[in-house]
N, C-alpha and C positions, 0 to 999 in steps of 0.2 A: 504494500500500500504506500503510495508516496502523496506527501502530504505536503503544503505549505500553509507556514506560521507567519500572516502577518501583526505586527504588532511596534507601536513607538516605543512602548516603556520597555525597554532592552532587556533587564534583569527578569520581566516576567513573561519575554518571548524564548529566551533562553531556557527557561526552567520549563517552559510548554512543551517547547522540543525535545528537552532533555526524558521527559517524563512522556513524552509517544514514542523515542525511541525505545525505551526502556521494553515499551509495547510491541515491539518487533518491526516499527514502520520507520520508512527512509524522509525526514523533514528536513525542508529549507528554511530559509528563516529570512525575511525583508523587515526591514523598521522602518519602511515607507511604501508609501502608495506606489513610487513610479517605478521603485525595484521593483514592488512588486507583480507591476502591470507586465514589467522587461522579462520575469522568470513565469509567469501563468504563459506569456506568448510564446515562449520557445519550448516548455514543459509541460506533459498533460498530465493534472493532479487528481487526486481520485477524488482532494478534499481540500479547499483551503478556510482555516479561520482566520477569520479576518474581523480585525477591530474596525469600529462606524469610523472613528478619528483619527486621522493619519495625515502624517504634512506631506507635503507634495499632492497627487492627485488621491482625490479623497475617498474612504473607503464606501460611501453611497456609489459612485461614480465607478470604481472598480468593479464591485458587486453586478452593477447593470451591466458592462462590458462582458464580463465572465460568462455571466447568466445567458446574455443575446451570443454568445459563440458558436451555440450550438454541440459543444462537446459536452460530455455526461460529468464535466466537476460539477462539485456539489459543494456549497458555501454553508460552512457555519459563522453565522457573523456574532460579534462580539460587542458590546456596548456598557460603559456608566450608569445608563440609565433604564432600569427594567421596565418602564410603563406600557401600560398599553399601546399606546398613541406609537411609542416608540417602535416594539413590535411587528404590529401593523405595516411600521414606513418601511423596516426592514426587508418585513417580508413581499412587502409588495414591489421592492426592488430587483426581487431575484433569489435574495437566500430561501434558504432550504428549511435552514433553522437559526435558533435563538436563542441566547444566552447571552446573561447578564453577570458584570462581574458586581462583587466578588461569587467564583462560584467553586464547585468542588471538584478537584481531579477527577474522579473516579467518575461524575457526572459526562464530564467534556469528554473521558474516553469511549463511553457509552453512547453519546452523541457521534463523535468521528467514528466509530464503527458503523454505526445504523445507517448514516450520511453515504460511508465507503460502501455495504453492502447496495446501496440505490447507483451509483457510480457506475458497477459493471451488469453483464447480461448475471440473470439469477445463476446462481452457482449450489447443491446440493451441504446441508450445515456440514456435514461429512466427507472430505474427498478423500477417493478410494481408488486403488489403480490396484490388483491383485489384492495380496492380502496385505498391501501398505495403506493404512488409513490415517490420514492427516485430521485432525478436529480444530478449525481456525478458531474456535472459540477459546478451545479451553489451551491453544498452543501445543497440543500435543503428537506426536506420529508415533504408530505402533505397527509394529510387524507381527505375524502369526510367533514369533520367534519371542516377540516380547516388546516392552518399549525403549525408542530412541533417542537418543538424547544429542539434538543440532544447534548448534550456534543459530543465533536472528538472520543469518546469512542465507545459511541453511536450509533453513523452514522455510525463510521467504521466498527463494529461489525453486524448491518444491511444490510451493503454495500456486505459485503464478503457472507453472508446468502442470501441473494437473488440472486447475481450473482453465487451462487451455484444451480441455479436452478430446489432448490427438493432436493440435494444430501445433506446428513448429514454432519455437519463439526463439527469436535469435539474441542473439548474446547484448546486441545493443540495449532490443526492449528487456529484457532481463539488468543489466546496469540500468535502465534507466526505473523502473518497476520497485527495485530492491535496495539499490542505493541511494545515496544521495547527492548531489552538484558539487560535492568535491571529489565525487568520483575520479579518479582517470582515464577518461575514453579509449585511451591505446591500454593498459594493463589489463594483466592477464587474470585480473580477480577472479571473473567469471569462471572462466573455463577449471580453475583453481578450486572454485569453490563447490562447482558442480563435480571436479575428481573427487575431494573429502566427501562429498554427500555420496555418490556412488557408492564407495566407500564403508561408509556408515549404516546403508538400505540393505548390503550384502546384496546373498545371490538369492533367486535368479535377479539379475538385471532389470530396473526397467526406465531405465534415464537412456534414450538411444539418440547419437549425434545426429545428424543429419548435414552433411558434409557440404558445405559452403551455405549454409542458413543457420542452424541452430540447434537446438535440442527439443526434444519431443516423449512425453511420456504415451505412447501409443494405447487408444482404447482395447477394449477385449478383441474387436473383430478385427483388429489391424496387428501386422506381424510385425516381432519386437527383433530387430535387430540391432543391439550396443557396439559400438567402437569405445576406445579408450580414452578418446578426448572429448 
């Protein structure tokens, strides 16, 4: 899930990020409107929160742009002020949702997840590829063998290949899905991170390259062929 944090007051966009990544997801972080108009335009997010107040272009003004793009981000926006009136202006801009600060972690998680599940095509709460069962909720993968235990890396890069179900995803949308903008577009993280998860799923195999595109966890009806990279 990749996510962007807009926010001015720097100490508590920081701590926003710090506490989604904590949650297994890849966040950028703007303390302004116009960064943040420059990184929604080159980045497709699955979620950005985004506070009403921001210098440079304003987060009303962003929200509409986002909103009229036509891509499935989905806005949680942020505001001072909980009132009704406020609400309302919010959401009639375009957000998805609403939150007032001060509010509670555990709440705004539970917001960015519900927000991210509306983001992509429905995905089953369970992904399952043989007897590897991923559970995005509870963070867990378990094999007939027993359960696994993967870095945020890991899972996320599993997570995206499965709910791809069958279609190749190449190594870019994978860095771009799982990581985040200080990624290194030429490093070999991916391919890196996809061996250790091989790796760690055992045998039989079912992460198969797919030679000049990407990698692919193939459904049941389709033949699983693995390479090593």
């Amino acid at each position: 899930m990749r996510v962007l944090v807009v926010e001015d007051e720097e100490p508590l966009a920081e701590a926003v990020a710090r506490g989604l990544r904590r949650e297994g997801m890849a966040v950028d972080v703007a303390f302004n409107g116009d960064d943040a108009h420059e990184k929604a335009t080159i980045t497709r997010y699955d979620v950005v929160v985004l506070d009403r107040d921001l210098p440079g272009m304003s987060g009303d003004s962003l929200c509409e742009e986002i909103a009229g793009s036509g891509e499935l981000t989905r806005i949680l926006m942020l505001t001072a002020s909980g009132t009704v009136e406020d609400r309302v202006d919010g959401l009639s801009l375009g957000a998805d949702d609403y939150l007032a600060k001060p509010f509670a972690f555990a709440e705004l998680i539970a917001r960015v997840r519900a927000l991210a599940r509306r983001s992509t095509p429905a995905t089953p709460p369970v992904l399952q590829a043989g007897d590897v069962r991923l559970d995005p909720a509870r963070r867990t993968v378990v094999r007939d063998s027993g359960p696994i235990e993967l870095t945020r890396k890991e899972f996320g890069v599993l997570e995206v290949l499965l709910s791809a179900a069958g279609s190749v995803v190449s190594s870019e949308e994978l860095l771009e899905r799982v990581w985040d903008e200080h990624a290194d577009p030429f490093t070999t993280t991916v391919r890196v991170t996809v061996m250790t998860l091989r790796k760690k799923l055992g045998e039989p195999g079912i992460i198969e390259t797919v030679v000049g595109s990407g990698y692919r966890v193939p459904e049941a009806d389709q033949d699983v062929t693995v390479t090593g990279n």
